[in-house]
Phi, psi and omega in degrees: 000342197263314167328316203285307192286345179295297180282342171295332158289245230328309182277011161281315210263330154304314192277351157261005157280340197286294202277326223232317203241103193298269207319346156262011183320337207266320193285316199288303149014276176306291179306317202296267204309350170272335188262009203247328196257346143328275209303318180315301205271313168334318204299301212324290241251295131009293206273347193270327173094038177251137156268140166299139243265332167268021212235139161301145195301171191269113168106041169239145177283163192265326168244140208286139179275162170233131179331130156209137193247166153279134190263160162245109235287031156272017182260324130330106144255131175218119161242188194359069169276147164191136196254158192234167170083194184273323179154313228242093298320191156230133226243121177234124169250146156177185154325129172232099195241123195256107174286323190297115191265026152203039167214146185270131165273145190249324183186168186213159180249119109330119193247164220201108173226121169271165188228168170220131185219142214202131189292143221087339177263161196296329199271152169332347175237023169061045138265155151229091211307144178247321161229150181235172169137137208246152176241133165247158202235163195222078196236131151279115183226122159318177166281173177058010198271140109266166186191163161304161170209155183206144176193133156250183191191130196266165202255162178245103168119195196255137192258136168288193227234131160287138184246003222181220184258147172250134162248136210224112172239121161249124205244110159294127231243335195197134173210125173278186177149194178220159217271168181304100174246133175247095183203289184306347192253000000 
């Protein structure tokens, strides 16, 4: 599409050097009939069903992808999750433990609601939510593996000002991955 509009400017602008400026009659011309045996040969090439030699065939990805599934997440342990800073960022750290004995974990999602909780607020449990918002994490763990994890993330939008405790409930809520292959082992 973009190409199609590069040259539809291009023969406007020939064709008003063409027109407009006598001492270039011979450049606008020249280009208009340069733009003409373009198109001419694109037709060409279009119609014989050859595609260009640098573009991948159409409707193959340019690079090969790998299966990735849902694991389930009780087959994740994520302990001494705790999220730190303001927004700007914000630091979420813990544990990761991949229970599953046959999916490699690729990544996990983490649903994240900070609460401020402070005498006076309306709602019925003295919290008031300050931020909400699922984090995704991006950790490779073999089965039976654990490790630390540590990811920041900027908050999307503006985090109000604490006025009281802040409480942090994190859940792990979704985790991918791909399954094992034990042929090689």
């Amino acid at each position: 599409m973009r190409i199609a509009i590069v040259y539809w400017v291009l023969a406007a602008v020939f064709i008003v050097v063409a027109l407009a400026v006598p001492r270039l009659r011979v450049v606008g011309i020249a280009g208009g009939i340069a733009l003409g045996l373009m198109l001419g040969w694109g037709m060409l090439q279009r119609w014989v069903g050859q595609d260009p030699p640098d573009l991948p065939a159409r409707g193959q990805p340019s690079t090969p992808t790998t299966a990735v599934t849902a694991i389930e997440p009780g087959q994740i342990v994520a302990t001494e999750l705790r999220l730190s800073g303001n927004g700007a960022p914000f630091e979420l750290r813990g544990r990761v433990r991949n229970t599953s004995s046959d999916m490699r974990l690729k990544s996990f999602t983490l649903a994240v609601v900070r609460r401020d909780c402070y005498e006076g607020a309306l709602d019925p449990s003295g919290c008031v939510i300050l931020w909400q918002g699922r984090q995704w994490v991006g950790q490779g763990l073999e089965p039976g593996e654990e490790r630390e994890f540590q990811s920041s993330f900027w908050a999307r939008g503006e985090v109000a000002r604490v006025r009281g405790t802040v409480r942090d409930e994190i859940q792990l809520v979704a985790a991918e991955g791909e399954p094992v292959d034990k042929t090689k082992e």
